[in-house]
PyMOL Python script that loads the backbone (N, CA, C, O; Angstrom):
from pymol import cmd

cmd.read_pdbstr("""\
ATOM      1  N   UNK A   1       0.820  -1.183   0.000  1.00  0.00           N
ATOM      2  CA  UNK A   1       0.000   0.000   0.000  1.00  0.00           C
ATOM      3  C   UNK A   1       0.870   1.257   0.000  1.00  0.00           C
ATOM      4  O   UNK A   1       0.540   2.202  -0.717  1.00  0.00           O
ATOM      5  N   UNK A   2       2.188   1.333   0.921  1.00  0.00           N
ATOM      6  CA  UNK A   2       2.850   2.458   1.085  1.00  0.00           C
ATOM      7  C   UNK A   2       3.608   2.677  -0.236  1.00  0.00           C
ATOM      8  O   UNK A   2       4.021   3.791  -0.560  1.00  0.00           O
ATOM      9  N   UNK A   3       3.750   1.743  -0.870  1.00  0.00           N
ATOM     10  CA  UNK A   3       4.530   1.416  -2.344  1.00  0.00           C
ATOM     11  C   UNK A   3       3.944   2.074  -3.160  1.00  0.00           C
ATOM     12  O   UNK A   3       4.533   2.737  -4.012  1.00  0.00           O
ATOM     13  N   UNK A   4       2.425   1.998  -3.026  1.00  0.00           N
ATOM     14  CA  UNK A   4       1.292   2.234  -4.104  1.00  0.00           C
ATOM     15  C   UNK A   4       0.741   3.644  -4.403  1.00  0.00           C
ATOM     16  O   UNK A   4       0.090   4.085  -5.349  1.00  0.00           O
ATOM     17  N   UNK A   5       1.279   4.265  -3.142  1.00  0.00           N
ATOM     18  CA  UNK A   5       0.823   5.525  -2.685  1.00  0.00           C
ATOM     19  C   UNK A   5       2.170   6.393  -2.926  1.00  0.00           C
ATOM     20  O   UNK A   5       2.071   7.320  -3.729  1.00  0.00           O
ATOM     21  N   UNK A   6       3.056   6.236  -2.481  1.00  0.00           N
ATOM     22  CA  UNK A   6       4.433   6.762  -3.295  1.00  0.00           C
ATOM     23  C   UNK A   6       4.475   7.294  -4.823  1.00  0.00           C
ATOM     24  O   UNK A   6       4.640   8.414  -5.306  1.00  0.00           O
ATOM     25  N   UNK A   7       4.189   5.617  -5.548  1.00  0.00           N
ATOM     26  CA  UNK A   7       4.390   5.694  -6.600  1.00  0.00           C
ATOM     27  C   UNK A   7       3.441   6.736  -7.006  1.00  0.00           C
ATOM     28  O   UNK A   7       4.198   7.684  -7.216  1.00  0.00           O
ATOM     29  N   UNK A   8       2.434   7.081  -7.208  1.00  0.00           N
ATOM     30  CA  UNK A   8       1.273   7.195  -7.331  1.00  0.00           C
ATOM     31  C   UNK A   8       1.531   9.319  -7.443  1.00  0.00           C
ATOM     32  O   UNK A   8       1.429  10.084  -8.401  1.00  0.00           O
ATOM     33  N   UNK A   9       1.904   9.582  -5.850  1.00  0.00           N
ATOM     34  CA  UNK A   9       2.730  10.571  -5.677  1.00  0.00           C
ATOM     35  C   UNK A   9       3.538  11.466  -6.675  1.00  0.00           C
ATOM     36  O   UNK A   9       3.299  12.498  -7.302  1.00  0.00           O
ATOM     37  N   UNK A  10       4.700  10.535  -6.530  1.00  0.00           N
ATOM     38  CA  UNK A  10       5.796  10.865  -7.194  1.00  0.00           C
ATOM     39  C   UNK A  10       5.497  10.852  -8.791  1.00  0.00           C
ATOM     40  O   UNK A  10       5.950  11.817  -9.407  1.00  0.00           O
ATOM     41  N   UNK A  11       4.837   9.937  -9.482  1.00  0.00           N
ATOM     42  CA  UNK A  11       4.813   9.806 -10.957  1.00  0.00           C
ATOM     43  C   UNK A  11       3.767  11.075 -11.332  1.00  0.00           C
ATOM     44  O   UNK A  11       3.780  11.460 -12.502  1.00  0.00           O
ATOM     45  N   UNK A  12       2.871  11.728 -10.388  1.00  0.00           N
ATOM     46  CA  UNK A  12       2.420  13.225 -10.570  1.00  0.00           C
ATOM     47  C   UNK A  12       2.764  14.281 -10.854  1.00  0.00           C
ATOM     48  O   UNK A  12       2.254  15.187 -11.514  1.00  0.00           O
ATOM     49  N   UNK A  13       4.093  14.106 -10.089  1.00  0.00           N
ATOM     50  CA  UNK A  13       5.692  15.099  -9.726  1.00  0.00           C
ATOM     51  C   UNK A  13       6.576  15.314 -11.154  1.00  0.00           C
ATOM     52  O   UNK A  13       6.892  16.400 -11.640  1.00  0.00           O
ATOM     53  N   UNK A  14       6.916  13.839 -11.736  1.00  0.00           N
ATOM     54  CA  UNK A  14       8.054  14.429 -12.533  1.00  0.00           C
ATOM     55  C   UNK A  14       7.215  13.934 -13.944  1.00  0.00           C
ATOM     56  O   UNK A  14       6.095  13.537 -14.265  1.00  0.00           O
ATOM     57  N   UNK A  15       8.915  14.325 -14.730  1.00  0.00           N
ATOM     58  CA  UNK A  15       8.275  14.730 -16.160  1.00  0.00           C
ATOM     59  C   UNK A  15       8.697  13.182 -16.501  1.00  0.00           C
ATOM     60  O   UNK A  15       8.140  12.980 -17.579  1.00  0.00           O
ATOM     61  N   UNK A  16       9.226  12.278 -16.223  1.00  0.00           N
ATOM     62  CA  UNK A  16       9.374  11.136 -16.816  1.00  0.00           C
ATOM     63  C   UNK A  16       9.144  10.014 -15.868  1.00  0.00           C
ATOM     64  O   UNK A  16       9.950   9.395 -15.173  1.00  0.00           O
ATOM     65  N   UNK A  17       7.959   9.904 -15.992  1.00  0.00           N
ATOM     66  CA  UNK A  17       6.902   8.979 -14.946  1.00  0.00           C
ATOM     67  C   UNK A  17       6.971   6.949 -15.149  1.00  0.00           C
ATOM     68  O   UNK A  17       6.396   6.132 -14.429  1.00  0.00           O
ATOM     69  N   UNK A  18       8.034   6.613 -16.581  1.00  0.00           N
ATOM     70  CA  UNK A  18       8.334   5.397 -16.021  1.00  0.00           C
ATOM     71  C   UNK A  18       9.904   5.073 -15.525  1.00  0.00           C
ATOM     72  O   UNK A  18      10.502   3.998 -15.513  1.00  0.00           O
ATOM     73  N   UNK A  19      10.305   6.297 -15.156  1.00  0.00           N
ATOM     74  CA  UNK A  19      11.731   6.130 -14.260  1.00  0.00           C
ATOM     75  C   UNK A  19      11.248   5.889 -12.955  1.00  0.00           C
ATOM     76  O   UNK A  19      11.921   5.422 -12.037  1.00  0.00           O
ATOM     77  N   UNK A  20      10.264   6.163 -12.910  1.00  0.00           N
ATOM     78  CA  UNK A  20      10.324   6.399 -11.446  1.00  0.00           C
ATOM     79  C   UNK A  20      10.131   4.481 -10.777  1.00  0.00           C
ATOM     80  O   UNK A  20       9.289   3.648 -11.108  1.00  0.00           O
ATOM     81  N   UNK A  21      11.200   4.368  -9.853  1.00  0.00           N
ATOM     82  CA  UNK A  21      11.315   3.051  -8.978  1.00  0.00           C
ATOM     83  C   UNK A  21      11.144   3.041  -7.793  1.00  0.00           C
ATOM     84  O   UNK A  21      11.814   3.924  -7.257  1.00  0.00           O
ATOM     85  N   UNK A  22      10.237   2.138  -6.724  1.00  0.00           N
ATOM     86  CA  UNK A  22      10.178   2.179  -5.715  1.00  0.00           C
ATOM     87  C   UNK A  22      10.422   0.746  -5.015  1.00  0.00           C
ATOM     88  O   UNK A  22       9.692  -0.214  -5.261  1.00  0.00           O
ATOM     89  N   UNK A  23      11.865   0.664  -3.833  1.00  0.00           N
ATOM     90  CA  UNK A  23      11.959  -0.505  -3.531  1.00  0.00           C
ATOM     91  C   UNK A  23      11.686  -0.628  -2.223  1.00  0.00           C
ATOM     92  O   UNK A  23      11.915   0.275  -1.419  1.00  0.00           O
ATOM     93  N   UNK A  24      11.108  -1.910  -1.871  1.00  0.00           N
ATOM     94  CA  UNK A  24      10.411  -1.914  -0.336  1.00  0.00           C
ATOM     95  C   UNK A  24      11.388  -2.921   0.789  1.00  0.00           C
ATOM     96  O   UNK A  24      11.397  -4.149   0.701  1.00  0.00           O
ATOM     97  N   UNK A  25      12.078  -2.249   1.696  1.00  0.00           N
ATOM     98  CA  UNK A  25      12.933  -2.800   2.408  1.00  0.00           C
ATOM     99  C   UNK A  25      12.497  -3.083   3.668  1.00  0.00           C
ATOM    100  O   UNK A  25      12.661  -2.211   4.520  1.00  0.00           O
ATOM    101  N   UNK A  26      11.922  -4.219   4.005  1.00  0.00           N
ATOM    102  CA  UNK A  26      11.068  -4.432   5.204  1.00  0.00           C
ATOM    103  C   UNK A  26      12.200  -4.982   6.475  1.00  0.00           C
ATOM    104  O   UNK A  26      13.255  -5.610   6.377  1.00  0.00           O
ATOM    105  N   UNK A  27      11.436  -4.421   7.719  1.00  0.00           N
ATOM    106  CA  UNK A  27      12.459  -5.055   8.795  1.00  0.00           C
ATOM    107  C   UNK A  27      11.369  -5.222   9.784  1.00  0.00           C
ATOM    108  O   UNK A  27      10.196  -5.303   9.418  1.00  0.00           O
ATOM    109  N   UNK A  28      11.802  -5.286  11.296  1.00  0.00           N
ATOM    110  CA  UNK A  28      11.023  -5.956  12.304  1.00  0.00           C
ATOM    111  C   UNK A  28      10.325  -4.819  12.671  1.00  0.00           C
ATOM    112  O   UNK A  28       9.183  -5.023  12.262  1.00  0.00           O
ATOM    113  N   UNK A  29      10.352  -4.025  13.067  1.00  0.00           N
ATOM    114  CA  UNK A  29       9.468  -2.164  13.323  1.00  0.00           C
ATOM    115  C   UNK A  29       8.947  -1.383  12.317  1.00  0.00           C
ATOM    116  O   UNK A  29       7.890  -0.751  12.345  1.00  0.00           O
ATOM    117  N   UNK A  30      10.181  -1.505  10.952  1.00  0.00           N
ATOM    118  CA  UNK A  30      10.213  -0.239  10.230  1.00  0.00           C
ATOM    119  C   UNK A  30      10.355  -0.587   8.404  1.00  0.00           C
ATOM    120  O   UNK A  30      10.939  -1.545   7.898  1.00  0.00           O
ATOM    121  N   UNK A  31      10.041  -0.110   8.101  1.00  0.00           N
ATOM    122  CA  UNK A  31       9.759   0.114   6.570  1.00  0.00           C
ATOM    123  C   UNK A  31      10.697   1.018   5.868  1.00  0.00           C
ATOM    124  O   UNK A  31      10.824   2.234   6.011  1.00  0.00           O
ATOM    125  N   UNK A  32      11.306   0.237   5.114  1.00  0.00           N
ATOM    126  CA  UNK A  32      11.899   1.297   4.025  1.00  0.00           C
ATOM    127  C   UNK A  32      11.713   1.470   2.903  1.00  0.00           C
ATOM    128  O   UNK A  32      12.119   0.508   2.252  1.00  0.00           O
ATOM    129  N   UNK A  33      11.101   2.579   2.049  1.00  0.00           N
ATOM    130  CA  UNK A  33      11.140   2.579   0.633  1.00  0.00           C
ATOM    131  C   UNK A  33      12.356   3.670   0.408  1.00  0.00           C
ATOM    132  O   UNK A  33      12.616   4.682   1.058  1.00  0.00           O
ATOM    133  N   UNK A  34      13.262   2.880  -1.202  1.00  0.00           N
ATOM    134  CA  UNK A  34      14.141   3.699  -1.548  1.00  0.00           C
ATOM    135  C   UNK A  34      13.682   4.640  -2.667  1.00  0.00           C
ATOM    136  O   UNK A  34      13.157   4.819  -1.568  1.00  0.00           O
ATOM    137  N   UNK A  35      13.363   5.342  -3.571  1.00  0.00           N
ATOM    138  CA  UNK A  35      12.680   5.642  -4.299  1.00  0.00           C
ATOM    139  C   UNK A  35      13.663   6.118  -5.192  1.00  0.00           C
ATOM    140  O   UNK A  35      14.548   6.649  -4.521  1.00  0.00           O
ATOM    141  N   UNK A  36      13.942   6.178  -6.537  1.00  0.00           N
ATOM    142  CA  UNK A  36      14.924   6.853  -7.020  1.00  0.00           C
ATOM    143  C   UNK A  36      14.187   6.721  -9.238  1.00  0.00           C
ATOM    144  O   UNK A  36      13.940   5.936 -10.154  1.00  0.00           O
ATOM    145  N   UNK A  37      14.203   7.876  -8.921  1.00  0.00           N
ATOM    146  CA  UNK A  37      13.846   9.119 -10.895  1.00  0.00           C
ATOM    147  C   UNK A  37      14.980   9.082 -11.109  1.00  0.00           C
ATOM    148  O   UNK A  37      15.982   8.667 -10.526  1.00  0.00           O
ATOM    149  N   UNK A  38      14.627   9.820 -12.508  1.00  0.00           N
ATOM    150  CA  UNK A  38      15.485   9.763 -13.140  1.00  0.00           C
ATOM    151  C   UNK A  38      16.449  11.735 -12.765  1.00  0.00           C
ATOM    152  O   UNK A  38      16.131  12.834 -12.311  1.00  0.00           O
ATOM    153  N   UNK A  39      17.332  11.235 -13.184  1.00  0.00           N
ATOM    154  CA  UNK A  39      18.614  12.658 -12.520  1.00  0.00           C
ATOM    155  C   UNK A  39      17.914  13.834 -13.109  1.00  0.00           C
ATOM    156  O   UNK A  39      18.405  14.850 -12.619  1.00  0.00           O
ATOM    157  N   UNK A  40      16.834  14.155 -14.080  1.00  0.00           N
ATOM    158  CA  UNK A  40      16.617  15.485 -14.033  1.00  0.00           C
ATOM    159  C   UNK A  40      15.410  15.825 -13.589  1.00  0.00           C
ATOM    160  O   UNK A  40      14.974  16.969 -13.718  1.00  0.00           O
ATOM    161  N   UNK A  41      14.701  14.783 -12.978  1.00  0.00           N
ATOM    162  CA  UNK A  41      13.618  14.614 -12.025  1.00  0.00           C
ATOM    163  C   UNK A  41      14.006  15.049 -10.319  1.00  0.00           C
ATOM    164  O   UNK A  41      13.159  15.436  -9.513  1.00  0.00           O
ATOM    165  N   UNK A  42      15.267  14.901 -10.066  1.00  0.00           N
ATOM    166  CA  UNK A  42      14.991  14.808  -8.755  1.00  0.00           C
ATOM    167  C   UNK A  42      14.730  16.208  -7.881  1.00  0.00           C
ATOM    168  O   UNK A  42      14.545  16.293  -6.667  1.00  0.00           O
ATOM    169  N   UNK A  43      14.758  16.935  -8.555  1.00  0.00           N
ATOM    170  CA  UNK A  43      14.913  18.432  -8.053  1.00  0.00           C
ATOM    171  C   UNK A  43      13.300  18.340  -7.635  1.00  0.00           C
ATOM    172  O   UNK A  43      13.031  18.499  -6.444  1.00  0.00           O
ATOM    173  N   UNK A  44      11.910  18.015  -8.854  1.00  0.00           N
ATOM    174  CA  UNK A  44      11.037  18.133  -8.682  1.00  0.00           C
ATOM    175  C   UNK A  44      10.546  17.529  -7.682  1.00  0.00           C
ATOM    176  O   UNK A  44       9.515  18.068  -7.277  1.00  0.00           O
ATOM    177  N   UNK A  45      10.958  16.363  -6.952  1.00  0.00           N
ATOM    178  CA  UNK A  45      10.805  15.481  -5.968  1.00  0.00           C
ATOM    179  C   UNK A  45      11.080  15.973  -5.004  1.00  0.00           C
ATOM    180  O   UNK A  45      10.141  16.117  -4.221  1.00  0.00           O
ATOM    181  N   UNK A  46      12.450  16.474  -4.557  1.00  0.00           N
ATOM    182  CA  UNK A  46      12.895  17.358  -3.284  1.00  0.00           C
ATOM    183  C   UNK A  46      12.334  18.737  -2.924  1.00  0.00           C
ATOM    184  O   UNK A  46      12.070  19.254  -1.838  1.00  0.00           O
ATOM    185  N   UNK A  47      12.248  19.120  -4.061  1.00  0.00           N
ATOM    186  CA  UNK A  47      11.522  20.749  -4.144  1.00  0.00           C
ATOM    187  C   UNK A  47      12.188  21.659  -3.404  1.00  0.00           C
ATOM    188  O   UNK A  47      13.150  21.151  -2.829  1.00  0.00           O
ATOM    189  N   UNK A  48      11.977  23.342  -3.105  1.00  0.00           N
ATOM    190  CA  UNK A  48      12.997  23.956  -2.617  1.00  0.00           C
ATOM    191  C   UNK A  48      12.892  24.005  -1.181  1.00  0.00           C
ATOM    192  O   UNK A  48      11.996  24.612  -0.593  1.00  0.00           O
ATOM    193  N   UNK A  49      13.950  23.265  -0.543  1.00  0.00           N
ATOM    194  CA  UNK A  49      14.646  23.417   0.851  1.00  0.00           C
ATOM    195  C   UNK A  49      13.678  21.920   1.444  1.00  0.00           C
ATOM    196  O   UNK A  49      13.272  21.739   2.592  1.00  0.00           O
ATOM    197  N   UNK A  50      13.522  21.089   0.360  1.00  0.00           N
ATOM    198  CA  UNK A  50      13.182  20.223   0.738  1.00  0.00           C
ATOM    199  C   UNK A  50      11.603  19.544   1.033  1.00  0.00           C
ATOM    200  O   UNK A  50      11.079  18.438   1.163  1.00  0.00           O
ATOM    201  N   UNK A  51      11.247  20.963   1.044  1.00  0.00           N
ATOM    202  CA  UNK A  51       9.400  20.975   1.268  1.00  0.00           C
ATOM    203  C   UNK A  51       8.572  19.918   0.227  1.00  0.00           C
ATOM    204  O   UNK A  51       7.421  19.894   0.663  1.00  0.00           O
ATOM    205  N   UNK A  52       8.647  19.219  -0.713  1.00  0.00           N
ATOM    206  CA  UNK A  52       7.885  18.351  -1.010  1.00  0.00           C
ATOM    207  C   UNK A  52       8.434  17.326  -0.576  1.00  0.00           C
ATOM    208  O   UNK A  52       7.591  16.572  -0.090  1.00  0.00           O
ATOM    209  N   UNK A  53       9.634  16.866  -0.508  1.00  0.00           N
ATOM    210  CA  UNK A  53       9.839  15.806   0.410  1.00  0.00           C
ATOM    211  C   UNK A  53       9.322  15.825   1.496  1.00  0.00           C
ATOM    212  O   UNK A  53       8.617  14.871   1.827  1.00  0.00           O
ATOM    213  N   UNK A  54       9.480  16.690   2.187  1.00  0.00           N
ATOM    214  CA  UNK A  54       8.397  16.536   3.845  1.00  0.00           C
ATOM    215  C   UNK A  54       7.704  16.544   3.561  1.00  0.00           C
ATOM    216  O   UNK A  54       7.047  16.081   4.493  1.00  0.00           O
ATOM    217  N   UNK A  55       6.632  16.876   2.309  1.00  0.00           N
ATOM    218  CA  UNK A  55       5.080  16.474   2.547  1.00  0.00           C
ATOM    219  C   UNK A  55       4.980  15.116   2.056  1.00  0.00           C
ATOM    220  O   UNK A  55       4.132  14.370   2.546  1.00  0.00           O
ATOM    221  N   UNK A  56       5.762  14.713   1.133  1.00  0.00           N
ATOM    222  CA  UNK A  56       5.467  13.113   0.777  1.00  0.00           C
ATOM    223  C   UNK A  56       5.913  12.465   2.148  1.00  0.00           C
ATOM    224  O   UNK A  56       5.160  11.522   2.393  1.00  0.00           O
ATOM    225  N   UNK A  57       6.730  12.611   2.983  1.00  0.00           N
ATOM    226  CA  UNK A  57       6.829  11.864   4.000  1.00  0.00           C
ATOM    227  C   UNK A  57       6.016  12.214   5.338  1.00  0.00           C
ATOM    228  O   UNK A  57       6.328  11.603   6.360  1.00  0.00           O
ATOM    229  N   UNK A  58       5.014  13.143   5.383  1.00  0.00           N
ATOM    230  CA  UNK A  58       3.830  13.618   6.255  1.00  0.00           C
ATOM    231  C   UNK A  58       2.795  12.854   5.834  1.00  0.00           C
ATOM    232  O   UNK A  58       2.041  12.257   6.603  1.00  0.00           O
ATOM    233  N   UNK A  59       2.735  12.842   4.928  1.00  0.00           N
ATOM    234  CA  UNK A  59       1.787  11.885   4.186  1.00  0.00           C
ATOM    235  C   UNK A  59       1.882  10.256   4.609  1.00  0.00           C
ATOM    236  O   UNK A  59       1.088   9.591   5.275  1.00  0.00           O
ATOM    237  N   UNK A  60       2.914   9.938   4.092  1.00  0.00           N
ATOM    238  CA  UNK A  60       3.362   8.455   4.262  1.00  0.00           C
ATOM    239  C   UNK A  60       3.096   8.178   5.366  1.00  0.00           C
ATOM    240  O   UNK A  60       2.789   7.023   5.660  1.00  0.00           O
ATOM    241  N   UNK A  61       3.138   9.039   6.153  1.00  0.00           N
ATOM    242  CA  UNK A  61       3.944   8.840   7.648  1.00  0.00           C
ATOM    243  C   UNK A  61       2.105   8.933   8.212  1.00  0.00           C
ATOM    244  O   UNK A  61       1.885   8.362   9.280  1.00  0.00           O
ATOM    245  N   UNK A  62       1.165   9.462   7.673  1.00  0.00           N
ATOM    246  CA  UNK A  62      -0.053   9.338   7.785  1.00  0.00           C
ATOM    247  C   UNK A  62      -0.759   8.769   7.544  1.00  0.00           C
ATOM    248  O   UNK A  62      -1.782   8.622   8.212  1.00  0.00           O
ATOM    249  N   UNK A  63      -0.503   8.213   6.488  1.00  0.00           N
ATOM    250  CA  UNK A  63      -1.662   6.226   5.753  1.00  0.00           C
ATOM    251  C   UNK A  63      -1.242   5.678   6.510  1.00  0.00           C
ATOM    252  O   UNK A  63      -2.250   5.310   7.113  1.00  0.00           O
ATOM    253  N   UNK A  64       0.100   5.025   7.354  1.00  0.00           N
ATOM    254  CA  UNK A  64       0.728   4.136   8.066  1.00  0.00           C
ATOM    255  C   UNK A  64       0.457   4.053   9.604  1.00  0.00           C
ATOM    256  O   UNK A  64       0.535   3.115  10.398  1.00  0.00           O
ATOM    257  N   UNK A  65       0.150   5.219   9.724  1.00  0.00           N
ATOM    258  CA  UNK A  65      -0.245   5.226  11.308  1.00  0.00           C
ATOM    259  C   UNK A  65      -0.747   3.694  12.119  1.00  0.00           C
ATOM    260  O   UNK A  65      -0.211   3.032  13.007  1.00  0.00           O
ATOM    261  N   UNK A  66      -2.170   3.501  11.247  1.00  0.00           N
ATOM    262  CA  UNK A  66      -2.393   2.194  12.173  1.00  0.00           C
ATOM    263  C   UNK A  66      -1.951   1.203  12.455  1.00  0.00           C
ATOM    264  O   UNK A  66      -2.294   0.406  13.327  1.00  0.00           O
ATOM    265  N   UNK A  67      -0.953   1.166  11.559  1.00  0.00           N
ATOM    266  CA  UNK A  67      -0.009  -0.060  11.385  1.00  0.00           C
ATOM    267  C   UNK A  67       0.587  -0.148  12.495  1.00  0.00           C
ATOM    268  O   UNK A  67       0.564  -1.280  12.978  1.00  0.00           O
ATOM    269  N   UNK A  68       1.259   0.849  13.243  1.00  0.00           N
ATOM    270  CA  UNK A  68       2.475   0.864  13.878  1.00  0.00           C
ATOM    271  C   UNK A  68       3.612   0.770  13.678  1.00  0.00           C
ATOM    272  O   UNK A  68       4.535   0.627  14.480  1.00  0.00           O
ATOM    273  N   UNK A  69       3.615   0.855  12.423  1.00  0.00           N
ATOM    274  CA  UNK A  69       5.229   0.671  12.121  1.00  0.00           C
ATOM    275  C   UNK A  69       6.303   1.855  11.159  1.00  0.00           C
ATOM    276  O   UNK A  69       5.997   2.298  10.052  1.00  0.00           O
ATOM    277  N   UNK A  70       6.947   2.023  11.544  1.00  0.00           N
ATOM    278  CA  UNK A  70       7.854   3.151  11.219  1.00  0.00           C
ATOM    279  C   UNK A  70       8.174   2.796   9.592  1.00  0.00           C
ATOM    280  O   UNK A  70       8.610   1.680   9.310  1.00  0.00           O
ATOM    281  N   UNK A  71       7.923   3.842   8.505  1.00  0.00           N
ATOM    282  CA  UNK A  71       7.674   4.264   7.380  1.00  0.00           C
ATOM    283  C   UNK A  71       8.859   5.001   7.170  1.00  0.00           C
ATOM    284  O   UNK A  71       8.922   6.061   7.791  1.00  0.00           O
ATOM    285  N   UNK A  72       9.822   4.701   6.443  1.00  0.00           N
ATOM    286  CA  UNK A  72      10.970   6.244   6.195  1.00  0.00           C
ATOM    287  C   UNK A  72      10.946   5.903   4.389  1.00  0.00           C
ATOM    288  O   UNK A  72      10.731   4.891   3.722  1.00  0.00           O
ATOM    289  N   UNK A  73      11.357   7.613   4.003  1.00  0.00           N
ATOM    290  CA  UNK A  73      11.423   7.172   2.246  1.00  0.00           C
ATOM    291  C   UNK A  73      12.740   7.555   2.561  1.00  0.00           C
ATOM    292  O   UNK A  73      12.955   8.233   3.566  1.00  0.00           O
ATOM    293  N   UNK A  74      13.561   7.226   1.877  1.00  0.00           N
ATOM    294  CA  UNK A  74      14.715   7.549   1.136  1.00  0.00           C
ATOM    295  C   UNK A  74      14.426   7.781  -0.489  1.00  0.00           C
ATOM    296  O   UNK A  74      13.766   7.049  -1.226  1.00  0.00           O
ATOM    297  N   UNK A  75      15.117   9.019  -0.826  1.00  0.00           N
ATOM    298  CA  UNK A  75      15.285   9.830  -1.835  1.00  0.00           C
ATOM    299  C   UNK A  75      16.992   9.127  -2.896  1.00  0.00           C
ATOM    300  O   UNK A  75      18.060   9.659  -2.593  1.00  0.00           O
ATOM    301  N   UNK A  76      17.001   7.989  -4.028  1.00  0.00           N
ATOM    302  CA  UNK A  76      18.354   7.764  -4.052  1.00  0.00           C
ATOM    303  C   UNK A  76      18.768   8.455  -5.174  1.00  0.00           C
ATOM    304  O   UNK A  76      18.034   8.537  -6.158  1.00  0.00           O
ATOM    305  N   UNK A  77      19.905   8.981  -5.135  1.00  0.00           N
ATOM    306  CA  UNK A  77      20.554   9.529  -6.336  1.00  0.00           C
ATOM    307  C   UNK A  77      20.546   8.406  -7.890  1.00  0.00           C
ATOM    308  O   UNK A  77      21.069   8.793  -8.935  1.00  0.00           O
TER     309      UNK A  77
END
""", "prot")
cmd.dss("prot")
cmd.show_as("cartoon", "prot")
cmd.util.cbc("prot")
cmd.orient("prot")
């Protein structure tokens, strides 16, 4: 679901919407997705001083709640 909602996100964001990859790194608490566009995408993803990244991860960090389990994105070059 957190995969689905990322993707979903992010392919809104940039201009080349089948770069975009999302990998799901599961552990005993916490969740990792790595997410990584293509290099002239990523600016649109981070946005300035970072502010759409914190809202994609306010977000994330908000579908997941009931779960209990800790949600982080990583942004990869």
């Amino acid at each position: 679901m957190e995969k689905d909602l990322v993707e979903y996100i992010v392919k809104s964001l940039v201009d080349d919407p089948s770069s975009v990859q999302v990998n799901v790194v599961e552990g005993e608490k916490s969740t990792i997705l790595e997410l990584r566009v293509a290099p002239e995408d990523i600016g649109k993803v981070i946005g300035k001083h970072g502010r759409i990244a914190k809202a994609i991860r306010t977000v994330l960090q908000a579908a997941t709640a009931k779960t209990g389990k800790h949600t982080v994105l990583e942004i990869l070059d």
